[in-house]
VOGU-3710 file (C-alpha; in Angstrom, 3 decimals, decimal comma):
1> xxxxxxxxxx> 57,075/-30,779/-33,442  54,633/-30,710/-30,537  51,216/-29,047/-31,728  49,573/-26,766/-29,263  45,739/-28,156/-29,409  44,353/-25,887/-26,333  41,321/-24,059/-27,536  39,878/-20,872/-26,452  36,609/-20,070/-26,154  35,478/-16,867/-27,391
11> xxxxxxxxxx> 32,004/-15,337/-25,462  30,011/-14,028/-28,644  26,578/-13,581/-29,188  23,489/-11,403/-27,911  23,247/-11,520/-24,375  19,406/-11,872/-23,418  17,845/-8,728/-22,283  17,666/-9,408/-18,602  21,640/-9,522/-18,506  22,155/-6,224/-20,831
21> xxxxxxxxxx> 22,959/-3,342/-19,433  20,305/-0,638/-17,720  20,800/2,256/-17,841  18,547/4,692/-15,073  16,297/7,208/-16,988  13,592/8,055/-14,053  11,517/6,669/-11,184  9,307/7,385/-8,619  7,733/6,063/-5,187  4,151/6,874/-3,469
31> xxxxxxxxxx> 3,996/9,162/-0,483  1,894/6,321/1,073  3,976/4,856/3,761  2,127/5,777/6,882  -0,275/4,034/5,254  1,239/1,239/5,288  2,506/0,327/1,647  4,002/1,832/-1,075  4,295/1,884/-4,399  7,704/2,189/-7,208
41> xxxxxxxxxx> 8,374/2,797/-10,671  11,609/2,353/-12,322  12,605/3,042/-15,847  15,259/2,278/-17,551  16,888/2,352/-21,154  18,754/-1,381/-22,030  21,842/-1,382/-23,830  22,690/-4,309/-26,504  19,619/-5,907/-26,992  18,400/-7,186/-29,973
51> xxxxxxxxxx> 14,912/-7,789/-27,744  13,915/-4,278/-25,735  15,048/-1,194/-25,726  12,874/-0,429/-22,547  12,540/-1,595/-19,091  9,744/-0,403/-16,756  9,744/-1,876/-13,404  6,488/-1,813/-10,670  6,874/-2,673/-7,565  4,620/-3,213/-4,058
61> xxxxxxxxxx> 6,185/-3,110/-1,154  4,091/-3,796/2,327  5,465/-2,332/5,417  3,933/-4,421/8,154  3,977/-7,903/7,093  4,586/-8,600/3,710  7,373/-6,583/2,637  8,521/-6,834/-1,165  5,003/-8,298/-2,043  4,697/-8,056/-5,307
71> xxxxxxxxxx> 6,788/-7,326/-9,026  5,519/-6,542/-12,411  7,128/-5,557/-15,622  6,734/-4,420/-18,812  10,033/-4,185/-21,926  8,392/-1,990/-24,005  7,868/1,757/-24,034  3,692/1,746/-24,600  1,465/4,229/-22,571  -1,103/2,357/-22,231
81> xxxxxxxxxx> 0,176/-0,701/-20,521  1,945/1,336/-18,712  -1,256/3,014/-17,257  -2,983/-0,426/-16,635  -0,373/-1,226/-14,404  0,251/1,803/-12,806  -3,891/1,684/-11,931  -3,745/-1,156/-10,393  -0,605/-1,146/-8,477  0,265/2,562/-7,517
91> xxxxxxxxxx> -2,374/4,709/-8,300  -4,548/2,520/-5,890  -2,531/3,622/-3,015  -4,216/6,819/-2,896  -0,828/9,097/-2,963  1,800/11,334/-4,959  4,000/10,204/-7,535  7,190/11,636/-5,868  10,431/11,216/-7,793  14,125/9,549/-6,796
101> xxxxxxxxxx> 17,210/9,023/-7,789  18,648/5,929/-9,228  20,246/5,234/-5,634  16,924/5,941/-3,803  15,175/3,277/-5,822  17,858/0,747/-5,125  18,138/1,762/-1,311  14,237/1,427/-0,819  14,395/-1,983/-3,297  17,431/-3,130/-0,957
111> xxxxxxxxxx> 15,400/-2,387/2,467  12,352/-4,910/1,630  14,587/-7,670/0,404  16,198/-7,589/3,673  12,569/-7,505/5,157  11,866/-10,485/3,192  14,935/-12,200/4,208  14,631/-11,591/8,011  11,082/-12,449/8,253  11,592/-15,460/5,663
121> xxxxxxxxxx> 9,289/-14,148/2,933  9,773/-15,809/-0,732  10,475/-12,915/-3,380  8,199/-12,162/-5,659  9,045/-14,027/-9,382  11,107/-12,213/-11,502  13,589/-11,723/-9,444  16,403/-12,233/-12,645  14,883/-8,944/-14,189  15,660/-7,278/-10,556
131> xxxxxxxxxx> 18,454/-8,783/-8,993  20,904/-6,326/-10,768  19,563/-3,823/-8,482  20,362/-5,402/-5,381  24,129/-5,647/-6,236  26,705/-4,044/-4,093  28,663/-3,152/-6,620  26,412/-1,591/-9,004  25,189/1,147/-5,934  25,364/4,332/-6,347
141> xxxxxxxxxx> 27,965/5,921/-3,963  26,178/7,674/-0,897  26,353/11,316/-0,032  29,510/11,785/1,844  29,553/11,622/5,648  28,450/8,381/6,061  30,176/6,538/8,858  29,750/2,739/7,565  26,770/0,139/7,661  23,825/0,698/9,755
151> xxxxxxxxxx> 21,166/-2,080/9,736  17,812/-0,615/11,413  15,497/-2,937/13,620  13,019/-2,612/16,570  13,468/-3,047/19,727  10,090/-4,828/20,850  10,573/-4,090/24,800  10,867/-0,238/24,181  8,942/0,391/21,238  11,992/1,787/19,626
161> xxxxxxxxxx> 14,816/1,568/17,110  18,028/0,686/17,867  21,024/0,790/15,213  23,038/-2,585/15,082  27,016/-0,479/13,962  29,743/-2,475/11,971  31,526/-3,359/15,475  28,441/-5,090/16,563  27,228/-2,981/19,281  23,810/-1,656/19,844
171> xxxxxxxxxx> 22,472/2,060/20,318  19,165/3,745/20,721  18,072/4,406/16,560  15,514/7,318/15,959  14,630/8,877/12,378  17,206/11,854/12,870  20,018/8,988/13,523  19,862/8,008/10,068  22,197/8,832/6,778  21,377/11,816/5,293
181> xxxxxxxxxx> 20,426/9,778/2,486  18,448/7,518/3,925  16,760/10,540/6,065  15,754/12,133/2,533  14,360/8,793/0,643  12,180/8,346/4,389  10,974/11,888/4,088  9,910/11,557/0,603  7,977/8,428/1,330  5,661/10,313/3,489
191> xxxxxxxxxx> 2,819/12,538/2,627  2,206/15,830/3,933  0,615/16,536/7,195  -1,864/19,241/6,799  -3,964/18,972/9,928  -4,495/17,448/13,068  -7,393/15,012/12,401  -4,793/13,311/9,732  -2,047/13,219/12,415  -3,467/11,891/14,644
201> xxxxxxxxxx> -5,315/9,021/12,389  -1,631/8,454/10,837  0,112/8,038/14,292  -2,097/5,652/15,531  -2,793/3,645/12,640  1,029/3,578/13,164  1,420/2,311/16,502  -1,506/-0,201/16,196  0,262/-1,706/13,401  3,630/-1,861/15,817
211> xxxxxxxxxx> 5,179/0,064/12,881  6,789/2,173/15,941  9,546/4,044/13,579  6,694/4,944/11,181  4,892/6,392/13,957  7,889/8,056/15,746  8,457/10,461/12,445  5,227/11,878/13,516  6,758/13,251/17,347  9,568/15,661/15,677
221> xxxxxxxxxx> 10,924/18,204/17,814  10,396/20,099/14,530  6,981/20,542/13,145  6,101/18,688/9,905  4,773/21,857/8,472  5,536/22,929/5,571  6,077/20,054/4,003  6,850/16,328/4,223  10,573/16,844/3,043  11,850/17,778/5,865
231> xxxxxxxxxx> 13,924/15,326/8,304  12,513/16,145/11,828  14,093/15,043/15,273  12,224/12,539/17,276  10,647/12,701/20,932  12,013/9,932/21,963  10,896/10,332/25,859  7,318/8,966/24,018  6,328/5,493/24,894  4,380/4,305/21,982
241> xxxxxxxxxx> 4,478/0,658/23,071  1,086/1,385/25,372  -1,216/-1,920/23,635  2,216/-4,623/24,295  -0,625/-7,049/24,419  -2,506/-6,357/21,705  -0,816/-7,646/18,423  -0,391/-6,193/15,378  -3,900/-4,364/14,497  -5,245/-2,940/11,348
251> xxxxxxxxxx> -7,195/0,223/12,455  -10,109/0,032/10,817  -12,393/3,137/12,628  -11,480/5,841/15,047  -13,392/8,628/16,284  -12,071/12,072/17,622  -13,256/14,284/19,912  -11,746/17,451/21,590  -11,297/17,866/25,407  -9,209/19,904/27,797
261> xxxxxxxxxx> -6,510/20,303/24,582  -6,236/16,574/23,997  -7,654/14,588/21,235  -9,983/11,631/22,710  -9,930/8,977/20,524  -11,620/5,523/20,376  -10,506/3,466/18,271  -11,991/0,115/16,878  -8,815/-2,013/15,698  -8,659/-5,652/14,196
271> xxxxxxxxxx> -6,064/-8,166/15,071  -5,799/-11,481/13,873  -7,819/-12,851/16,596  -10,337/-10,025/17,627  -11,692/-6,786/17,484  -11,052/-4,511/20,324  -12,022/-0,919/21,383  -9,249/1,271/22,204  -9,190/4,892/23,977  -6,349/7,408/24,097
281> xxxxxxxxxx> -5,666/10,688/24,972  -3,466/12,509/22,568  -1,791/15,888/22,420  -0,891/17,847/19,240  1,585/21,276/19,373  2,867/22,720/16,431  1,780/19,973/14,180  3,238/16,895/15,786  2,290/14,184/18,491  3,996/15,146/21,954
291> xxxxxxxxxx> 1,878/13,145/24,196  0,385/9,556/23,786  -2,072/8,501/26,788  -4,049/5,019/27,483  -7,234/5,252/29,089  -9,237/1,801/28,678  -9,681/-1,168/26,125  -11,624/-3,942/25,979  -12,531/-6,922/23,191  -16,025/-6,560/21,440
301> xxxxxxxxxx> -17,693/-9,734/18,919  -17,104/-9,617/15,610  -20,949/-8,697/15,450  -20,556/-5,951/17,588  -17,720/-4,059/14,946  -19,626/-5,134/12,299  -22,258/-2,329/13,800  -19,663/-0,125/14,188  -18,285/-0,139/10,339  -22,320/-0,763/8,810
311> xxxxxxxxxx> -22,869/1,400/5,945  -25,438/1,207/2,914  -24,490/-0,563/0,153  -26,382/0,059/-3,524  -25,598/-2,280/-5,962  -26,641/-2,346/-9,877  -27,184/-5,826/-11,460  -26,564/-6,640/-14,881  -26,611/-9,481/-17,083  -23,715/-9,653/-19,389
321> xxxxxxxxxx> -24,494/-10,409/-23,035  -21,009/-10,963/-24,172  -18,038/-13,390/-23,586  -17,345/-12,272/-19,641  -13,736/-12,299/-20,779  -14,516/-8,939/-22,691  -14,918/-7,863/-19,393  -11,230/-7,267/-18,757  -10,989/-4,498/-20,629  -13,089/-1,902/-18,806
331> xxxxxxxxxx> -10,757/-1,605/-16,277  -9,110/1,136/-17,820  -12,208/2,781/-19,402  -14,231/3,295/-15,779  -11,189/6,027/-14,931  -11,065/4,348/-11,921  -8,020/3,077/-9,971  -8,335/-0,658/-9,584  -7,539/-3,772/-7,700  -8,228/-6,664/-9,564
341> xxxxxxxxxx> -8,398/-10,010/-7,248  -9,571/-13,850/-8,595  -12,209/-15,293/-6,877  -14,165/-19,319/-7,149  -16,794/-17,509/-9,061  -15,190/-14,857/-10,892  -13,455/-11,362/-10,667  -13,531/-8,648/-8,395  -12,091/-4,944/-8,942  -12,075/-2,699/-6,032
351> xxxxxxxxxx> -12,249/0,854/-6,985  -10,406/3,056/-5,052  -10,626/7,045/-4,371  -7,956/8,905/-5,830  -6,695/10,030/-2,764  -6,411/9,517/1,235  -8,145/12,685/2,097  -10,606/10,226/4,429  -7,822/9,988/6,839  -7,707/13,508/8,022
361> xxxxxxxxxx> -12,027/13,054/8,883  -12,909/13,439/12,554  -14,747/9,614/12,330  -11,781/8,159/10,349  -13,206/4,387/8,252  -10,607/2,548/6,604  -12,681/1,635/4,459  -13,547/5,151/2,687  -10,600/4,382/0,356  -12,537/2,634/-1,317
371> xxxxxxxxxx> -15,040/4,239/-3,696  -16,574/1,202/-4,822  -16,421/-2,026/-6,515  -17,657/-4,413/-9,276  -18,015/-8,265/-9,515  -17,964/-9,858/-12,884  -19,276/-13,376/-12,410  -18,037/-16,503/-14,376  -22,069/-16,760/-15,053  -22,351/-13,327/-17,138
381> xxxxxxxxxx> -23,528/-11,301/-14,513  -21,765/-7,665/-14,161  -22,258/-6,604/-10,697  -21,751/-2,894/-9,043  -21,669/-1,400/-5,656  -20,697/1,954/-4,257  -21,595/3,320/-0,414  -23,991/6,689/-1,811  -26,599/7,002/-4,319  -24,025/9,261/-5,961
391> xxxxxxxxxx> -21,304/7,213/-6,463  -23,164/4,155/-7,668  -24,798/6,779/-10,178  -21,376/7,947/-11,423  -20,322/3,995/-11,555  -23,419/3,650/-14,215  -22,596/6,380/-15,878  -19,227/5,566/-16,413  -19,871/1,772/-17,185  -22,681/2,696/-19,538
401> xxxxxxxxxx> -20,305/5,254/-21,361  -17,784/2,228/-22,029  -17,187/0,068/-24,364  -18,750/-2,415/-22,763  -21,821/-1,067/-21,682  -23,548/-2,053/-24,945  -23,073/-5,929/-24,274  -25,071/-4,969/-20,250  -28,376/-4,871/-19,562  -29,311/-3,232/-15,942
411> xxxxxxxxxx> -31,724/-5,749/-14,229  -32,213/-4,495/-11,254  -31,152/-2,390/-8,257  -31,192/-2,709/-4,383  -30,369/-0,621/-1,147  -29,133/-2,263/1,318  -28,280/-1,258/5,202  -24,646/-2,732/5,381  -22,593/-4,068/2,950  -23,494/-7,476/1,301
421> xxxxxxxxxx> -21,219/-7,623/-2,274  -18,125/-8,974/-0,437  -20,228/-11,761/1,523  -21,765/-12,850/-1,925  -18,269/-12,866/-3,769  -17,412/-15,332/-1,289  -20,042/-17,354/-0,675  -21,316/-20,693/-2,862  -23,332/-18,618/-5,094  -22,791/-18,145/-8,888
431> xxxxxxxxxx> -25,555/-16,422/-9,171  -26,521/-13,164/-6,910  -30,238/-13,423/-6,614  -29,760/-17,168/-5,077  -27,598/-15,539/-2,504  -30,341/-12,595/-1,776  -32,817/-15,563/-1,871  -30,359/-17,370/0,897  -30,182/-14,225/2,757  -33,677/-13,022/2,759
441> xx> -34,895/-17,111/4,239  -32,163/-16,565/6,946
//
């Protein structure tokens, strides 16, 4: 008798964690977009591991160039790590904590991977602890009335969107075009408008950044008051392509003044290439942009804007009597929201305000986001820096309160007319008194 000798394989064990279920327990994005980033949080609860019980996802999504930028995570349930994270990845963004649903997450998730794909950006690693969000099949369904696929892009010769539908044909796209669920997750991704100094600074940091839809939101037909929630219709009679030959730009000052009911602005804006000086004229009603003017332009030296964004720098010294590594741990103790990058000579934390209230200002500076920093050198020096005597005397205070602050001893303390930290951090010097020495003989 013939003996059947086919064997079966039976799957059995514990699956690892990344390939257990998730299931969605909360989340939440940053109002920040017409800033020009934003910032998520996703929790969720894993099923059948043996590993985590916990899954806490952070995520940093650019909106001009960069897209999906950047992907942390953490499987366990502890506050505190939690917080690190969250300081240096969303609370630096300066906005609201504003919470979605599970489909919101994986819509917004979904729309910078496809950023990243058409603009051939690598994902960030860890993409086998995310990639379950990306599936088709695992979406949540959409609120009903939906009629099929809609992939949004701009059209660069109008300064518009246009809306590529399943049969392959093209039509003008504008924010009030859009699902209702999409229309909702957009709405909730942008702060409130409050007044017409932070309009205006919004809508052009916009357009200089050719983030034309971003920009758009802010021309409803309906006013933006009372609150960001709302989905608004577009003007879409509004050129907002005026600068075609100016590339993408980083507005990094603008000043406003008031004249025959327009806002004058000049604008000092950074491309890759050069600085330029920008005017418009722009008109407000009822809290949203209905006219958008040029008037003149013209390229200034890299000297000449660094006049233009001078301000006093005053920077503590101290000498670090401890392993610099120890250093690490302050972070959280300053209460401060923090940006840590590496540098040849050691580490730099940019300390950020805790919100963007400098972008409704009449003389709107990027850089007021920032509320200081501090360099910790790879040759035990502990350096600060902050823009006002008060600031640099809360940094003290703070650092001196840590845990840290017995291993520092203050050395000394300078004033100076523009900003010198960031040239030192990346200069030759490992020491910052050779670079003042350097500067002083030039």
């Amino acid at each position: 008798m013939k003996q059947n000798t086919e064997l079966k394989i039976i799957e059995g064990g514990i699956k690892p964690k990344e390939l257990c279920e998730k299931k969605f327990a909360s989340a939440y994005i940053t109002d920040t977009r017409l800033m020009g980033a934003l910032g998520m949080h996703v929790h969720w609860n894993v099923v059948g591991s043996n590993d985590a019980v916990d899954l806490h996802q952070f995520f940093y999504f650019d909106v001009e160039e960069y897209g999906f930028e950047t992907y942390k995570s953490l499987w366990v349930n502890e506050r505190s790590s939690i917080e690190l994270i969250e300081r240096s990845m969303i609370d630096c963004l300066g906005g609201s904590k504003i919470p979605v649903t599970e489909g919101e997450a994986r819509m917004l998730l979904r729309e910078y991977a496809e950023f990243n794909a058409k603009h051939h950006i690598k994902m960030p690693g860890g993409q086998r602890e995310y990639e379950f969000m990306l599936a088709e099949e695992d979406m949540p369904a959409a609120d009903d009335g939906a009629d099929g696929e809609i992939a949004l892009m701009q059209d660069p010769d109008h300064a518009k969107m246009i809306r590529t539908d399943g049969d392959g044909s093209t039509n003008p796209f504008t924010p009030s075009d859009m699902h209702k669920d999409q229309a909702v997750l957009f709405a909730k991704e942008c702060t409130e408008i409050t007044g017409e100094y932070q309009l205006v600074n919004y809508f052009l940091m916009r357009c200089f950044a050719r983030d034309f839809f971003g920009a758009r939101y802010l021309t409803g037909e309906e006013g933006l008051i009372p609150g960001p929630r709302t989905v608004i219709g577009p003007n879409e009679d509004m050129v907002l392509d005026l600068y075609p030959n100016v590339g993408p730009a980083t507005l990094g000052k603008n000043t406003i003044d008031e004249k025959d009911s327009y806002f004058m602005c000049q604008s000092l804006v950074e491309t890759e290439t050069e600085y330029r000086i920008i005017v418009s004229k722009i008109k407000v009603e009822s809290m949203r942009v209905v006219r958008y003017e040029r008037t003149s332009g013209f390229r200034v030296s890299s000297s000449e804007a660094a006049m233009m964004l001078a301000r006093s720098e005053f920077i503590t010294v101290y000498e670090v009597v401890a392993d610099p590594e120890s250093v690490d741990n302050v972070k959280l103790e300053l209460e401060f929201n923090t940006m840590e990058t590496d540098h040849e000579h050691g580490k730099l934390y940019l300390a950020f305000n805790e919100n963007n209230d400098h972008v409704g200002r009449r003389v709107f500076m990027l850089s007021d986001d920032v509320f200081g920093m501090y360099f910790v050198t790879d040759m035990g020096q502990f350096i600060a820096a902050a823009y006002s005597i008060r600031s640099i005397q809360r940094m003290e205070r703070m650092i001196m309160k840590s845990s840290l602050g017995e291993y520092l001893i203050p050395t000394e303390k300078f004033e100076f007319k523009e900003p010198v930290l960031y040239e030192y951090v990346n200069s030759d010097f490992e020491r910052f008194e050779d670079f003042l020495e350097a500067i002083r003989d030039d």
